[in-house]
C-alpha positions, 0 to 999 in steps of 0.5 A, spaced: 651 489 968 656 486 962 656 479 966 648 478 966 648 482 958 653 476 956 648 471 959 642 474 956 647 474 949 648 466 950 641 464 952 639 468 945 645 465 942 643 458 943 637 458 941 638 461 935 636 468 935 640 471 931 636 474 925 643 476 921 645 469 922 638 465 919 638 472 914 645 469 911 643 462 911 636 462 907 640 467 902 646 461 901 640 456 901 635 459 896 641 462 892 639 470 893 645 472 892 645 480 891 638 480 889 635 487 887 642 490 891 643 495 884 636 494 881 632 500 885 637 506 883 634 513 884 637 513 891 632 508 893 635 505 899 630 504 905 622 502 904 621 507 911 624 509 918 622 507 925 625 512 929 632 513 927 633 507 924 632 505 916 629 498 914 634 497 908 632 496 901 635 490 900 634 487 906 626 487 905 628 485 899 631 478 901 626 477 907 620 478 903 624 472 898 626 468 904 618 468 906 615 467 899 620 461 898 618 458 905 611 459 903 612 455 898 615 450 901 610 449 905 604 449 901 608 444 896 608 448 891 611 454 887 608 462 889 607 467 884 609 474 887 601 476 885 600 470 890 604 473 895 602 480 895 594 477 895 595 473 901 598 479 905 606 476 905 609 482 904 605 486 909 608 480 914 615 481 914 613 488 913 611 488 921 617 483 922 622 489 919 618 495 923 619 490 930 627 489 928 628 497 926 624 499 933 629 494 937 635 497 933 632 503 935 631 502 941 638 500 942 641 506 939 638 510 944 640 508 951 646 506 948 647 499 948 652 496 943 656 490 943 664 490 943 668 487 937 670 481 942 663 479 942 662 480 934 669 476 933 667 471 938 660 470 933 662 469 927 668 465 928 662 460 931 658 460 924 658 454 921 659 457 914 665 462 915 669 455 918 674 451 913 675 444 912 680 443 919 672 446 923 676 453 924 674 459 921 677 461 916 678 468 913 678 466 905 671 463 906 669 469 910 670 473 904 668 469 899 661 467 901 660 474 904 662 476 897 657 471 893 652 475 897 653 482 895 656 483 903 662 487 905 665 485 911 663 492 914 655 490 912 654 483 915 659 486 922 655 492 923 649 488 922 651 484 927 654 488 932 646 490 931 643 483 932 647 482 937 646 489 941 638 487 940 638 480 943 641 484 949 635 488 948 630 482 947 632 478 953 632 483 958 624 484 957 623 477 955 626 474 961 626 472 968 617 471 967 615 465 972 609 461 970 604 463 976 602 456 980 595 457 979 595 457 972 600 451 970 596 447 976 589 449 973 592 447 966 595 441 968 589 438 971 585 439 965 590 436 961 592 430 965 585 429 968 583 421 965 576 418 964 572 412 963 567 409 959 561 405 956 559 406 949 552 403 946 552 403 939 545 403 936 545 400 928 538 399 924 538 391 927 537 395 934 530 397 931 524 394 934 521 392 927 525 394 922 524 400 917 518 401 912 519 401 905 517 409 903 511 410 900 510 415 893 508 420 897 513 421 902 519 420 897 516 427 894 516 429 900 522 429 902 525 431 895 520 437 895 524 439 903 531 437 901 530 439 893 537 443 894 541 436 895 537 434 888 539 440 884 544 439 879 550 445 879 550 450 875 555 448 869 557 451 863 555 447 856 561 445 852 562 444 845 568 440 843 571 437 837 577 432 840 582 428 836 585 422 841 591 418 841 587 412 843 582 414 838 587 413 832 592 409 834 588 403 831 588 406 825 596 407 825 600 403 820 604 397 823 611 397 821 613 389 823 621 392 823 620 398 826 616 394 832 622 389 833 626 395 833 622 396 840 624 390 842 631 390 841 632 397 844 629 394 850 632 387 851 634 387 858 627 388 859 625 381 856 632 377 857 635 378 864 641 373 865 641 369 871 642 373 877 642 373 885 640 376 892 647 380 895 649 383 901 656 386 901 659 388 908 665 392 907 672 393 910 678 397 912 683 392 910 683 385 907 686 382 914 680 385 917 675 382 911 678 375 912 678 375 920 670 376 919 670 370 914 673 366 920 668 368 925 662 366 921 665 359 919 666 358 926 658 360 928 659 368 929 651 370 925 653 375 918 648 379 922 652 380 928 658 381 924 654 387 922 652 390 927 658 390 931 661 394 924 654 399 926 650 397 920 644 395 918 642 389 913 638 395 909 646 399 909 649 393 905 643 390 901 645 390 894 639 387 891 639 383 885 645 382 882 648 379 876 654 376 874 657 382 870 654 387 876 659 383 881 664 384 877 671 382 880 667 378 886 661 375 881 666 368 880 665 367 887 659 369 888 656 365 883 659 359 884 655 358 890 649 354 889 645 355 896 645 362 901 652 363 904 658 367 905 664 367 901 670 373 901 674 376 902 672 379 896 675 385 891 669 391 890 669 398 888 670 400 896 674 395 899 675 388 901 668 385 902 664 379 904 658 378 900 652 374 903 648 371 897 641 369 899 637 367 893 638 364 886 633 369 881 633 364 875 635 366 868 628 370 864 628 370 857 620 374 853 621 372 847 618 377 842 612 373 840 609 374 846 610 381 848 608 383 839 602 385 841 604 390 846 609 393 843 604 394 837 600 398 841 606 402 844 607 402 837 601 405 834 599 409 840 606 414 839 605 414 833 599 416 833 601 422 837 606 425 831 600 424 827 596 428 831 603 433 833 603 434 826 596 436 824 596 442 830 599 447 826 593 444 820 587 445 825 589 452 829 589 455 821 583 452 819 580 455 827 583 461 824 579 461 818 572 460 821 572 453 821 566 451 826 567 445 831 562 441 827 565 442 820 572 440 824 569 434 826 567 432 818 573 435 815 578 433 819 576 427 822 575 430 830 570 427 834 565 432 836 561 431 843 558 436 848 558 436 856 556 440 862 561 442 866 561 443 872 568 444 877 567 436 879 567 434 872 573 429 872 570 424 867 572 423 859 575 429 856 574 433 863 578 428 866 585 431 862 587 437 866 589 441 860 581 441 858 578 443 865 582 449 866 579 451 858 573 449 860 573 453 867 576 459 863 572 460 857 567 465 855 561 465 850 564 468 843 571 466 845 575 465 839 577 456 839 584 455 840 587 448 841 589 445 847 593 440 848 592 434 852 598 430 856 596 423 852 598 427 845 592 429 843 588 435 842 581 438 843 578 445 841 571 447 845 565 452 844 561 454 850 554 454 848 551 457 854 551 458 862 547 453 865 543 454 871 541 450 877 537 445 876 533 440 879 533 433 878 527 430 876 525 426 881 524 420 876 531 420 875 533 421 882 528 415 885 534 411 887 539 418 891 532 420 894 531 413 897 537 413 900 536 420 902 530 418 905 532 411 909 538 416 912 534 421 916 528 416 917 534 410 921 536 416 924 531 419 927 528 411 929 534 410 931 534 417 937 526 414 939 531 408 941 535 411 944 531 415 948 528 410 951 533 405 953 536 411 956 530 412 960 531 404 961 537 404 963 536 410 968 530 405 971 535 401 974 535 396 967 543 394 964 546 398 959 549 391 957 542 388 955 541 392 950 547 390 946 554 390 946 557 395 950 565 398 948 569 399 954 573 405 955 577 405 962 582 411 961 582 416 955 585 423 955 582 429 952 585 428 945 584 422 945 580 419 939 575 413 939 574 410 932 567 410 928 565 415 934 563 422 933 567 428 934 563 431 939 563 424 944 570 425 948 567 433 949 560 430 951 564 425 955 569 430 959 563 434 961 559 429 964 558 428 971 560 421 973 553 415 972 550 420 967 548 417 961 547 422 954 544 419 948 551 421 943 548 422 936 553 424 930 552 423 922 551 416 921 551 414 929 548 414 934 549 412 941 548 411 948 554 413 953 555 413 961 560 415 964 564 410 969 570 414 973 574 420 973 580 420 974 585 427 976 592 426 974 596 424 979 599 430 984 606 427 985 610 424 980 617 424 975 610 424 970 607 429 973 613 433 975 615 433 967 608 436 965 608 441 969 614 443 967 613 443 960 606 447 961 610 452 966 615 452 959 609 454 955 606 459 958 613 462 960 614 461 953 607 465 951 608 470 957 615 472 954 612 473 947 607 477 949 611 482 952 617 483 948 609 485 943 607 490 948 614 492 949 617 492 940 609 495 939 611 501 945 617 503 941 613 502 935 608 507 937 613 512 940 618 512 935 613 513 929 614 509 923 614 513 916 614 508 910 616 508 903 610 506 898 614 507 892 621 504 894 615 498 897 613 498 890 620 498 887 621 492 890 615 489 889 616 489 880 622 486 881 618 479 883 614 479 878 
């Protein structure tokens, strides 16, 4: 019995299992060391019991840390702990907790345990408790448990526990067999290949083409889709704006100031002559200069190269001037044509350098690039003026000024827009305005905004807009293409319906246009410019048949020409099956160890802590 619980414990262990390990590691990633571990007092320390068994404090803590860093990763951006909470977060290392303390419990009760050989022998093959010679070393044990709030005993007696549930685990989860005829139905569905033809039909496939609409049939069909011709409900803003781009041309220009730009960023305009450098570096002088005498001979640079297990993007130095080259850039320069010269001294060691191209010497003078800098001139100073005068215009918003009196007085320039939450054009192109737009209410006090160019803007909501239907003289030209739309493609179904019927007759698909040839594809393949139910349709089709394939902006004719079923022998066939017995072995497994984990679950009962939950949930926020 100990000889199979070992096996199980490597089984577990390569693949990863251990939760104390990957607890560990998530806390040396994300920084979390000692989070909440003195903060909860009053005695809180478990959220609830499964059984006998606690779910620690700070346990739930550093997971529910673990998960929301994890989730934001995954979304590409930060989660508030409200966000969290709302997407149910919380709820879901909960279970996760709950199933562990149900196996640790379990465990406990028939007296499963792992011995301090195995735990020694586990820790000493973590990565992160090992010393700079790869051997476990005592020191940083200590140390990077102590940077985590962790005691020797803790992360052992956690341990002891991970490893005694591992046990636990592989004994419901293991030895499942994939039945035979499950994986054989599964891998004839997937490895089955059919082939077909396609008949893409196009408004030229018409026999006469379509007739320009007539009035009357335009306002029927604005009338039947009025809904497509509607305008959003949006919100009527007032605002008063003062832009950069609005100011900037009314800036003084300051000649000196200007030419100071350009003398701040004269490796801008002015670049020395430079060159194309590649640099291979090596051991040793003697190394360097052999290599030099192997190109001379013939050898090509690029072999030298990836003798050394380089590629030509490892060494690429890009363009290089002389002073950049330093103590090799005499040699390099000398050369008038692409060569190699070396061996020569860099930063790294003895290198050849390969220069492959003469860049020539740019010089801008100051005259051709004024006006430019005018314009970066008057567009910063611009923003200072309009930085300066927010305090101004917030005390005037404070005393009552009107958006109106804003734009006379103050200079502001006054529009109005309905926004809607599509609206990305003039001011509701600036983020900053959207989120205002979308978040104010009638008789909000004005505020100013600033805008990420430098200016600002305050805004006024008039009043909600409700949907509105788009007079039909406005939307002549949408509700003609509206209506040729639906016209082709209902032209374009009576086509195909009767080539089908041709076609089925006994004529040639391949007379009524050009027909794309599909020899072999999959069930996941893909066909381009085809809709998404095509290669469905086309795996429920008995060999011969021809369907009419009609999609948004397609339609078609498509026959299906042969069914091949995956080959029955084969290192291809063997392979696959494999992975799908895996799989389902995989699944079988899982589901298992749930029913078994939700069992304990349900006969140990499990008593939680809202208070503590809500203790820990305060320290996120």
């Amino acid at each position: 019995m100990a000889q199979n619980s070992d096996e199980i414990v490597r089984k577990r262990k390569g693949k990863g299992a251990s939760v104390v390990v990957w607890v560990l590691m998530a806390m040396l990633v994300l920084g979390l060391g000692g989070f909440g571990v003195t903060n909860f007092g009053g005695g809180l320390t478990s959220i609830g019991q499964v059984g006998d068994r606690d779910i620690d404090v700070n346990t739930y803590a550093r997971a529910l840390q673990q998960e929301i860093a994890a989730f934001g990763a995954q979304i590409g951006q930060p989660v508030t702990a409200e966000q969290a909470l709302a997407l149910g977060l919380d709820s879901r290392v909960r279970q996760q907790l709950v199933a562990t303390a149900a196996l640790d419990n379990e465990a406990d009760r028939v007296g499963l345990s792992a011995g301090d050989a195995r735990v020694a022998e586990e820790i000493a093959a973590m990565r992160q408790f090992q010393g700079t010679a790869g051997q476990f070393d005592a020191e940083t044990y200590r140390l990077t448990l102590q940077q985590n709030n962790l005691t020797p005993a803790e992360f052992e007696r956690d341990l002891r526990a991970d490893v005694a549930r591992s046990l636990l685990q592989g004994a419901v989860a293991g030895g499942f067999v994939a039945p035979a005829p499950l994986t054989d139905t599964l891998y004839a569905y997937i490895a089955e290949r059919r082939g077909f033809s396609l008949l893409a039909l196009a408004e030229a496939d018409l026999p006469s083409p379509l007739p320009e609409p007539t009035p009357e049939e335009l306002k029927a069909h604005y009338d039947a889709n009025i809904a497509a011709f509607t305008r959003p409900e949006a919100r009527r803003i007032t605002y008063a704006a003062l832009l950069p781009d609005t100011l900037a041309p009314t800036m003084a220009v300051d000649e000196a100031a200007v030419r100071a730009i350009y003398d701040d960023r004269i490796d801008e305009f002015v670049q020395p002559e430079r060159r194309l450098v590649e640099r291979l570096v090596f051991p040793d002088e003697a190394a360097a200069a052999a290599a030099k005498a192997r190109i001379d001979a013939g050898e090509t640079f690029e072999a030298i190269v990836a003798e050394r297990g380089l590629s030509l993007l490892d060494i690429d130095m890009g363009d290089q001037s002389r002073a950049d080259l330093g103590a090799a850039g005499e040699a390099v320069f000398a050369l008038t044509e692409p060569g190699v010269v070396g061996p020569l001294p860099s930063d790294l060691g003895p290198a050849l350098f390969r220069m492959n191209a003469i860049l020539a010497a740019q010089e801008t003078p100051f005259e051709d690039v004024r006006d430019d800098l005018v314009a970066e001139f008057s567009q910063d100073a611009a923003r200072r003026a309009i930085g300066d005068r927010v305090e101004e215009i917030d005390d005037m918003l404070a005393s009552g000024t009107t958006l109106e009196d804003l734009a006379e007085t103050a200079g502001l320039e006054l529009g109005t827009l309905d926004f809607t939450a599509t609206s990305d054009s003039g001011m509701a192109a600036y983020p900053a305005f959207r989120e205002a737009a979308a978040a104010v209410g009638e008789g909000d006090f004005p505020e100013v905004i600033t805008l990420n160019d430098g200016g600002l803007a305050t805004i006024r909501l008039d009043e909600i807009v409700p949907p509105t239907p788009i007079p039909l003289d406005e939307a002549t030209e949408d509700v003609t293409a509206s209506w040729r739309a639906e016209a082709l493609a209902k032209a374009l179904a009576d086509r195909a319906a009767a080539i089908k019927a041709e076609v089925e007759g006994g004529a040639s698909l391949g007379a009524y246009g050009i027909v794309a040839v599909t020899p072999e594809i999959a069930r996941d393949g893909f066909v381009e410019d085809a809709p998404a139910d095509l290669l469905p349709a086309v795996f429920q089709m008995a060999e011969g048949e021809l369907r009419v394939i009609s999609g948004p902006g397609f339609t078609g004719l498509v026959r299906l020409d042969s069914i091949r079923p995956g080959a029955a022998e084969g290192d291809d066939a063997a392979a696959l099956k494999g992975a799908i017995a895996g799989q389902a072995e995989q699944a079988l497994a899982q589901d298992a160890l749930t029913l078994f984990t939700n069992a304990l679950t349900a006969e140990a009962g499990i008593r939680l802590d809202q208070t503590a939950i809500d203790a820990v949930h305060a320290q996120f926020r």
